[in-house]
C-alpha atoms as one frame of an Amber mdcrd trajectory, in Angstrom:
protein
   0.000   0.000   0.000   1.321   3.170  -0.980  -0.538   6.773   0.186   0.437
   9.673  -1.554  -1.366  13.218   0.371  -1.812  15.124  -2.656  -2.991  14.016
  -6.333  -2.920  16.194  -8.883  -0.586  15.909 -11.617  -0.448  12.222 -11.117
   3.521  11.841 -11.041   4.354  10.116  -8.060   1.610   7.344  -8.687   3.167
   7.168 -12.641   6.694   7.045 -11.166   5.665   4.508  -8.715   3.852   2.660
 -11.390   6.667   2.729 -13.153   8.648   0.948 -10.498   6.488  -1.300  -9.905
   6.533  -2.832 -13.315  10.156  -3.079 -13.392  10.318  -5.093 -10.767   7.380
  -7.415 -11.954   5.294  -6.289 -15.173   2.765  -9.099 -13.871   1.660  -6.811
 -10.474  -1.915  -6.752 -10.092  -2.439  -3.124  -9.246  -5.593  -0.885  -7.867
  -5.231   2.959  -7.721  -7.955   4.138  -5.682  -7.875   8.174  -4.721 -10.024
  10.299  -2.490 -10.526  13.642  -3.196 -11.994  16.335  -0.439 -12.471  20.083
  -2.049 -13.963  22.117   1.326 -15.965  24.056  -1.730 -17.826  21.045  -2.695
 -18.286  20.059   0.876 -21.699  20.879   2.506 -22.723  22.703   5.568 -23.647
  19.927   8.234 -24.844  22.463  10.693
């Protein structure tokens, strides 16, 4: 498990991608991101 705190270009998960497939190109591999934007977040008050 690898947990990156920001994604937005999506370089670190390419690079470690990347890695990843050098070592074995047979990895099963899942990218799963969450994304909180406070503007899109609503008021629970």
């Amino acid at each position: 498990m690898i947990i990156d705190d920001v994604a937005t270009s999506g370089s670190t998960i390419n690079e470690i991608l990347r890695s990843l497939r050098i070592l074995n190109e047979d990895n099963d591999i899942a990218i799963f991101s969450l994304i909180g934007r406070k503007d899109l977040m609503t008021d629970a008050n």
